[in-house]
C-alpha positions in Angstrom: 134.9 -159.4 -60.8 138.7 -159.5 -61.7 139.5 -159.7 -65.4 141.8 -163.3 -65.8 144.1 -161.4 -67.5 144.8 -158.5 -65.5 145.1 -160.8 -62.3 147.4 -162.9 -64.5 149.7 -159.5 -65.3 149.4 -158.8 -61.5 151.0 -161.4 -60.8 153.6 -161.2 -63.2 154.6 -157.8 -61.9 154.6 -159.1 -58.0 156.7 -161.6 -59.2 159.4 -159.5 -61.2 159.1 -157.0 -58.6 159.9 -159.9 -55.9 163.1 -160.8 -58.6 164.0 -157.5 -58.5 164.1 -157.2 -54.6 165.7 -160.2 -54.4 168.3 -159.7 -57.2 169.1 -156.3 -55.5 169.6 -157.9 -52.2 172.0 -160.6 -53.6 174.0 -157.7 -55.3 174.0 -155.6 -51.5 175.9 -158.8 -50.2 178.2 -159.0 -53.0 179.1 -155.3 -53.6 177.7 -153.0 -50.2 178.8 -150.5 -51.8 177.3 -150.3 -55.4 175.2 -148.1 -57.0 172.7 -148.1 -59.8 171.4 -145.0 -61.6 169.3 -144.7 -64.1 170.3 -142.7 -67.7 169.2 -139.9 -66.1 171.9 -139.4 -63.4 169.1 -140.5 -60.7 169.7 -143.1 -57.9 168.2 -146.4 -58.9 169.5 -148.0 -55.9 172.3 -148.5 -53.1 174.2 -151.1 -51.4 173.5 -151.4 -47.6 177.1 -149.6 -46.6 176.5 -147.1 -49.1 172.9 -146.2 -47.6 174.1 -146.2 -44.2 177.0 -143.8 -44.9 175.1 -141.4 -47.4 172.6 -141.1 -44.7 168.6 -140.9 -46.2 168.3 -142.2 -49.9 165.5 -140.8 -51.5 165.5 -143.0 -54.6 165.2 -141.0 -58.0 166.9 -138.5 -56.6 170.2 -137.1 -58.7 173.1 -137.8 -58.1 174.8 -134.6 -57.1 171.7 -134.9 -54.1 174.5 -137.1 -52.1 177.4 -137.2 -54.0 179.5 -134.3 -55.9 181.2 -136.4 -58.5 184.9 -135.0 -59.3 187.1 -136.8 -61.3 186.3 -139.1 -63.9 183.2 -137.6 -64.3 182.5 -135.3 -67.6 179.7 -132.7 -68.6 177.7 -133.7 -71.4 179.4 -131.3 -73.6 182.8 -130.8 -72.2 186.3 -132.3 -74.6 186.0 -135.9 -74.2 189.6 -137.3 -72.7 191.1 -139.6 -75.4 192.0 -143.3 -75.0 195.4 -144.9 -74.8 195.6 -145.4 -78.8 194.1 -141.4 -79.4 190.7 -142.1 -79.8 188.3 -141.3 -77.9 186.5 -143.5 -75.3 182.9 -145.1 -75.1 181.0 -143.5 -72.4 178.1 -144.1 -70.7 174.8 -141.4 -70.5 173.9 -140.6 -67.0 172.0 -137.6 -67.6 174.1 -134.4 -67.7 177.4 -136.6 -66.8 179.5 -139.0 -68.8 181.4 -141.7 -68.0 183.9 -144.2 -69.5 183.0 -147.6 -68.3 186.1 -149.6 -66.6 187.9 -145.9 -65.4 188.3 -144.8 -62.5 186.1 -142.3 -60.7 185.9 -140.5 -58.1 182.4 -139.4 -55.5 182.7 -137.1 -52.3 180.0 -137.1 -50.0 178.2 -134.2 -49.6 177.7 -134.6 -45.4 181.4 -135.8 -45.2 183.2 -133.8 -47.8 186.4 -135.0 -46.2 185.5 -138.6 -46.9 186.3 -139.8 -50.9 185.0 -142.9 -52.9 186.5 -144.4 -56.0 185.3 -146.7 -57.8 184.3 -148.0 -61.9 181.4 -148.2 -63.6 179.5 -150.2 -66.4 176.6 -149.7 -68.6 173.5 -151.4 -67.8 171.6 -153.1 -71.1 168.8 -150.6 -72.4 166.4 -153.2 -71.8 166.3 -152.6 -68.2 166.4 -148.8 -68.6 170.0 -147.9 -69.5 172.1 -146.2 -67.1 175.5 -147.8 -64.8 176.1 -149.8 -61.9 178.8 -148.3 -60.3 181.1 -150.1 -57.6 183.0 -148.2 -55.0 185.3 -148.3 -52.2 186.6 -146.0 -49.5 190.6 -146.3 -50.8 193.0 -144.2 -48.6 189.8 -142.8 -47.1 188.8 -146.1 -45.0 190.4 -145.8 -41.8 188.4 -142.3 -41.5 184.9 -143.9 -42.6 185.3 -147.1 -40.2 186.3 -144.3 -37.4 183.2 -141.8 -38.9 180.3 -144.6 -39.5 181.0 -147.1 -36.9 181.4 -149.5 -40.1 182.5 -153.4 -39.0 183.5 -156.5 -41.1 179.5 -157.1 -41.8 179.6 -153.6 -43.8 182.0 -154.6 -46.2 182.0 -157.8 -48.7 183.3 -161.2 -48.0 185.7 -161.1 -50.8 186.5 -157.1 -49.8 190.4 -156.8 -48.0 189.4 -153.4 -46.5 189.1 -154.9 -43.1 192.2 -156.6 -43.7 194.2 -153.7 -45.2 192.5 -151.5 -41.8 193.8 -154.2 -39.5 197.3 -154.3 -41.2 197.2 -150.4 -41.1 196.3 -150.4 -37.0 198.8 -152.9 -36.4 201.7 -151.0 -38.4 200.5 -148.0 -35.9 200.8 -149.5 -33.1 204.1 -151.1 -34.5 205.5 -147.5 -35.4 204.6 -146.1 -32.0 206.7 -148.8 -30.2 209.4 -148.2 -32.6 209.4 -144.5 -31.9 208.9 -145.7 -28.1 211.8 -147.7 -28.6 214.1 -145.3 -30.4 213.2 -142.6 -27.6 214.4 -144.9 -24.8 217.4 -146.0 -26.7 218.5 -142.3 -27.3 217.6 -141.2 -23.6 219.6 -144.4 -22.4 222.5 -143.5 -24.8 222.3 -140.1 -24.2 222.6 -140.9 -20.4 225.4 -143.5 -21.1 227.7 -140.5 -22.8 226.5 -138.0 -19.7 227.8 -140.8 -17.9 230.9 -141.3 -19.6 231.7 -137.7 -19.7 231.0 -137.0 -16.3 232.9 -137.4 -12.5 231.0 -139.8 -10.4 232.1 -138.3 -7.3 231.3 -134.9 -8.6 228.9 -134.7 -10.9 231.9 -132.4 -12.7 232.6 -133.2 -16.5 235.7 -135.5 -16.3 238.9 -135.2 -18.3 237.4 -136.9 -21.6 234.8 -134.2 -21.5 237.3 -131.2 -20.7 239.4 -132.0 -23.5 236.4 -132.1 -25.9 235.4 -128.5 -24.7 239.0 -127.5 -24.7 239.5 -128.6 -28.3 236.9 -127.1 -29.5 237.4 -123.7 -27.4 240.9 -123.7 -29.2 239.4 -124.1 -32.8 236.7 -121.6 -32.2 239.4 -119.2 -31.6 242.0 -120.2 -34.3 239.0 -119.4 -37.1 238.5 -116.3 -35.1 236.1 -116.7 -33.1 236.1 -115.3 -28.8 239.0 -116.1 -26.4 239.3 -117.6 -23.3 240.8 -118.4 -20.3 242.3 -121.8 -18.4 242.4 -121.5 -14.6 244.2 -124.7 -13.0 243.4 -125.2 -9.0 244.9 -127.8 -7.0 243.7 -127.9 -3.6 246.2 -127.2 -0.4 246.5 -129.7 2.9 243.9 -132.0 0.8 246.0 -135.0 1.9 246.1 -134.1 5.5 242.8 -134.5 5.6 242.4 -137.9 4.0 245.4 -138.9 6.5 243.0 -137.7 9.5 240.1 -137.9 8.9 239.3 -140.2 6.2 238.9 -140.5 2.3 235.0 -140.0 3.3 235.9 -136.9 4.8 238.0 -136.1 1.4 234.7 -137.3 -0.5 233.0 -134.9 1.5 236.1 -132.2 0.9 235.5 -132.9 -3.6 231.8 -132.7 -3.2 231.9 -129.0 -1.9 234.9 -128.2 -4.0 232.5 -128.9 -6.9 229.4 -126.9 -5.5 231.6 -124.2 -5.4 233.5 -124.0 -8.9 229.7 -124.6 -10.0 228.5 -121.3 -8.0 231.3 -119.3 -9.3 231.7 -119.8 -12.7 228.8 -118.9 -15.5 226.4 -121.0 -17.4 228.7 -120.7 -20.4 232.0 -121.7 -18.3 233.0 -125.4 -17.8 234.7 -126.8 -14.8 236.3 -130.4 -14.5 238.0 -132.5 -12.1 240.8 -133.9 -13.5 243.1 -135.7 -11.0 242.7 -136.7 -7.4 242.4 -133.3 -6.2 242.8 -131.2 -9.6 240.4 -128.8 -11.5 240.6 -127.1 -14.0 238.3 -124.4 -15.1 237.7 -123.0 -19.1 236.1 -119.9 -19.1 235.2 -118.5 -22.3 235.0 -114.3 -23.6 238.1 -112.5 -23.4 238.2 -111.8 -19.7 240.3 -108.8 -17.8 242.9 -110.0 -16.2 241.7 -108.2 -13.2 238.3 -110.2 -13.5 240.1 -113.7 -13.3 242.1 -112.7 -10.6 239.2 -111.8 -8.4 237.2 -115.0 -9.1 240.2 -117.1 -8.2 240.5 -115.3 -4.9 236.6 -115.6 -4.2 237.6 -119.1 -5.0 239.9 -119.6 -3.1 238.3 -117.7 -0.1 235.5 -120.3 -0.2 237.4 -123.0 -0.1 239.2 -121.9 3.1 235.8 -121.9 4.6 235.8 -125.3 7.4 233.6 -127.9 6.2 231.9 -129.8 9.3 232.4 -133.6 9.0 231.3 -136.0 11.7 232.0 -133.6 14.9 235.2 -132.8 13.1 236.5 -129.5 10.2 238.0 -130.3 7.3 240.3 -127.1 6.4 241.7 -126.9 2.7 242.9 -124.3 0.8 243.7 -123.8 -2.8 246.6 -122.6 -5.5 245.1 -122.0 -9.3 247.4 -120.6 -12.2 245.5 -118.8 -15.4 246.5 -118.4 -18.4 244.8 -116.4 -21.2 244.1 -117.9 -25.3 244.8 -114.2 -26.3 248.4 -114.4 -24.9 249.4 -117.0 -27.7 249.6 -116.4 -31.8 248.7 -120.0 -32.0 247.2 -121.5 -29.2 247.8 -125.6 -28.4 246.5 -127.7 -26.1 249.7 -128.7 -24.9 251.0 -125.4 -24.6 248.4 -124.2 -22.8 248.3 -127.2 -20.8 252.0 -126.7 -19.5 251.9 -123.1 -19.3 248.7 -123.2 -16.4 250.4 -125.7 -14.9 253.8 -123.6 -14.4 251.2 -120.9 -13.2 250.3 -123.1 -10.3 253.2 -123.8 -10.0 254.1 -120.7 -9.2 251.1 -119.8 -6.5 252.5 -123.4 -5.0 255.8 -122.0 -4.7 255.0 -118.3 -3.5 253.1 -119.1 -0.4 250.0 -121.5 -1.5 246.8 -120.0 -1.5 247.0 -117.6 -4.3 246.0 -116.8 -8.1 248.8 -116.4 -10.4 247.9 -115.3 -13.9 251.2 -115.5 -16.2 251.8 -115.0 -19.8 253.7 -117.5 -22.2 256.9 -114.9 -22.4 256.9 -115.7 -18.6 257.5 -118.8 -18.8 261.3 -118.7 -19.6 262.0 -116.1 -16.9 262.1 -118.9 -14.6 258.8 -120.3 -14.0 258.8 -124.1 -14.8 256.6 -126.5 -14.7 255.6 -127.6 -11.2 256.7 -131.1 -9.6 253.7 -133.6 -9.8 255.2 -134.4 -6.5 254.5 -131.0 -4.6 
């Protein structure tokens, strides 16, 4: 038969040990993530989130068994760090680590040494076995844990803003991708309004505005030094007879070609524009024989005399170009150079149409003038 005094003691342990349970449940909902060790370094107990992401406690294991503590953490033997005033801090015993109780330390687990935890600890009273409860969280590392352990808003405390802060981070992703969403669309719209604005419509030719960008800087390249070029000016022959006969479709028609076939001819590097009615001008860059220019403006112009079939009927055009060469000036202008191909025209308008004049500036005064803008 039972001793009354050891049934008496039974009891009192069931019911501390009931306490206990109870007492370490009521902690798991306030801090998931604690945990106790004893003054040995050894797991007393864990929080519900910390179980589930250490993955199999074995309690009275050490700690290093699912945790390599790094910083804040100090061998029993190693130079204590000072406090703030010099001396040097209280720490707590946890077998062969220290720590100082209120700072800030840091646990990796061992299964997920990419994951961190941070937390504090405090010394537990010798009366129930010395040792810390420690309290941690997942800091920068939470968005990466949720993702890892599948954790939800039950895993973490009431009063904990993780779920918050996680929320607040998703949403300011999703923000900053519509932002850069945003910004892309803006920059492909802009970038399609300047294509737009520096481009013929009929065309698809850069327009004046964009030739005299290219020219300018074309001119400054080769003022600091840099490679010459060349300007070749084509206006197109009997282009009005064909708008008087057949149509301003049919001279639509007449421009689109014209275009197809500047683009053929000339190099990836070269720019051709449409800068009047029936203008062009060409800017071809290198320092180019004179007896290469004149062949492509003959191949040009060869082309162009080709019929173009329109609605049962031929459209039949010609061309006149003059050239002029950034090596024939000391100090090329814009203006200059402007004038100068345009009394090189001039002077395939005047010597039969259909040709390819090539002049230099000390031309110019022997008679060849600047053509009339009404021939």
């Amino acid at each position: 038969m039972p001793r009354p005094e050891l049934a008496s003691r039974d009891e009192e342990i069931g019911r501390c040990l009931a306490c206990r349970q109870t007492a370490l449940t009521e902690l798991g909902g306030l801090m998931p993530m604690y945990l106790s060790l004893d003054a040995g370094g050894r797991v007393r107990a864990m929080g519900p989130t910390l179980k589930k992401i250490a993955g199999g406690v074995g309690l009275g294991q050490p700690i290093e068994t699912y945790f390599e503590p790094r910083r804040g953490w100090r061998r029993s033997g190693a130079m204590r760090v000072p406090g703030p005033d010099g001396a040097p801090q209280p720490e707590i015993l946890l077998g062969k680590w220290r720590v100082a109780p209120g700072r800030r330390i840091h646990l990796w687990l061992r299964k997920h040494p990419d994951i961190g935890l941070r937390g504090s600890a405090i010394a537990l009273p010798p009366s129930s076995g010395g040792g810390a409860l420690i309290n941690l969280t997942f800091g920068v590392h939470l968005a990466q844990a949720v993702r890892c352990f599948g954790l939800t808003n039950d895993d973490f405390a009431p009063s904990d803003l993780a779920v918050e802060l996680l929320y607040l981070q998703e949403a300011k992703a999703v923000i900053m991708a519509e932002l850069r969403g945003l910004t892309a669309r803006l920059e492909d719209a802009r970038a399609a309004a300047l294509d737009k604005a520096m481009t013929d419509a009929l065309t698809g030719l850069a327009n004046r505005r964009a030739f005299d960008a290219e020219f300018a800087g074309a001119i400054a390249a080769t003022r600091a030094g840099g490679g010459g070029f060349a300007l070749a000016h084509l206006d197109l022959d009997h282009f009005k007879a064909v708008n008087d006969s057949l149509g301003h479709a049919a001279g639509d028609r007449v421009l689109e070609d014209v275009a197809r076939i500047l683009r053929e001819e000339i190099r990836h590097e070269d720019l051709a524009a449409r800068i009047g009615g029936d203008e062009f001008i060409l800017l071809l860059r290198g320092d180019l024989a004179s007896e290469r220019l004149k062949e492509l403006g003959e191949r040009i112009i060869a082309r162009l005399e080709v019929p173009i079939p329109f609605e049962g009927g031929l459209c039949r055009i010609s061309g006149s170009i003059g050239v002029i060469l950034s090596r024939s000036y000391d100090h090329p202008s814009a203006e200059r150079m402007i004038a100068d191909a345009d009394a090189a025209l001039y002077e395939s308008k005047r010597s039969g149409r259909a040709r390819c004049t090539i002049i230099r500036p000390d031309e110019i005064g022997g008679g060849l003038t600047p053509r009339d803008p009404r021939a």
